[in-house]
C-alpha positions as CSV (number, residue, x, y, z in Angstrom):
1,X,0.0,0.0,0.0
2,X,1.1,3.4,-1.0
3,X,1.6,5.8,1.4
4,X,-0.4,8.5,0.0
5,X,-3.3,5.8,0.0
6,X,-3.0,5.1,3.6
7,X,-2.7,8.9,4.3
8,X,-6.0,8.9,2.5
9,X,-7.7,6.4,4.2
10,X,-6.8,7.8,7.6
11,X,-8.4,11.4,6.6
12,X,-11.2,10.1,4.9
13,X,-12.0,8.1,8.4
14,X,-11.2,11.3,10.5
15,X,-14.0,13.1,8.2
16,X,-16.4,10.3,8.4
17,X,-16.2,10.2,12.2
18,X,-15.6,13.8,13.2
19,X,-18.6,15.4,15.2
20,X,-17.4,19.1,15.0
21,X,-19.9,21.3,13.6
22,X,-22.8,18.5,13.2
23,X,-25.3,20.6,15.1
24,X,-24.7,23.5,12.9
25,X,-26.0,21.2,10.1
26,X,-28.6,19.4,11.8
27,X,-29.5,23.1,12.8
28,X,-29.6,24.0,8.6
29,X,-31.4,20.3,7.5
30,X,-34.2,21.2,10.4
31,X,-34.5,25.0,9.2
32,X,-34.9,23.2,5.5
33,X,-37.5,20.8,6.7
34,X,-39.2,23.6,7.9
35,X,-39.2,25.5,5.4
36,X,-40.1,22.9,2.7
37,X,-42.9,22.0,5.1
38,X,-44.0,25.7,5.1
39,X,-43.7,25.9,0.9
40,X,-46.3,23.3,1.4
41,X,-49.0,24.5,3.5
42,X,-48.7,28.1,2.2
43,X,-48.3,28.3,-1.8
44,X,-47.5,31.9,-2.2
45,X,-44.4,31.5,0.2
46,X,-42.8,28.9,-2.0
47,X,-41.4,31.3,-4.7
48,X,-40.1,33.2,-1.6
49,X,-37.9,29.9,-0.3
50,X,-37.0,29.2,-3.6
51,X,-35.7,32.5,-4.1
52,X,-33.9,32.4,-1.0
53,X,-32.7,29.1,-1.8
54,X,-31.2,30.0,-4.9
55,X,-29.7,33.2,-2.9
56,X,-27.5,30.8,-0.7
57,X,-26.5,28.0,-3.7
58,X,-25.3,31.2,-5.1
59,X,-23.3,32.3,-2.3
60,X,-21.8,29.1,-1.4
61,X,-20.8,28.4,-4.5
62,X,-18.7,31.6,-5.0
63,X,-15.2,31.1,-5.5
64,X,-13.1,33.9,-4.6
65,X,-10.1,35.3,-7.4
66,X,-6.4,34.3,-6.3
């Protein structure tokens, strides 16, 4: 085995198990949930979530000039 592979292996395991920052995305799947399950009972709000949710796919996927 190659030692790049194993070096791999070991930080693929570290990111599989790490907790750090899992309640700040259970905190963003349960603000999702909510506001899917709001889109849902209140049809005039969806194009407002889906506007905001384009807002933040747009953000995130930014990449910043070097």
């Amino acid at each position: 085995m190659d030692i790049r592979e194993d070096s791999f292996t070991a930080r693929l395991l570290r990111l599989l198990f790490d907790r750090d920052g899992q309640d700040l995305i259970e905190y963003a799947l349960l603000a999702a949930a909510i506001a899917v399950a709001a889109g849902a009972v209140m049809p005039p709000v969806t194009t407002q979530i889906s506007s905001i949710f384009s807002k933040i796919v747009s953000l995130a996927t930014i990449t910043p000039n070097t």
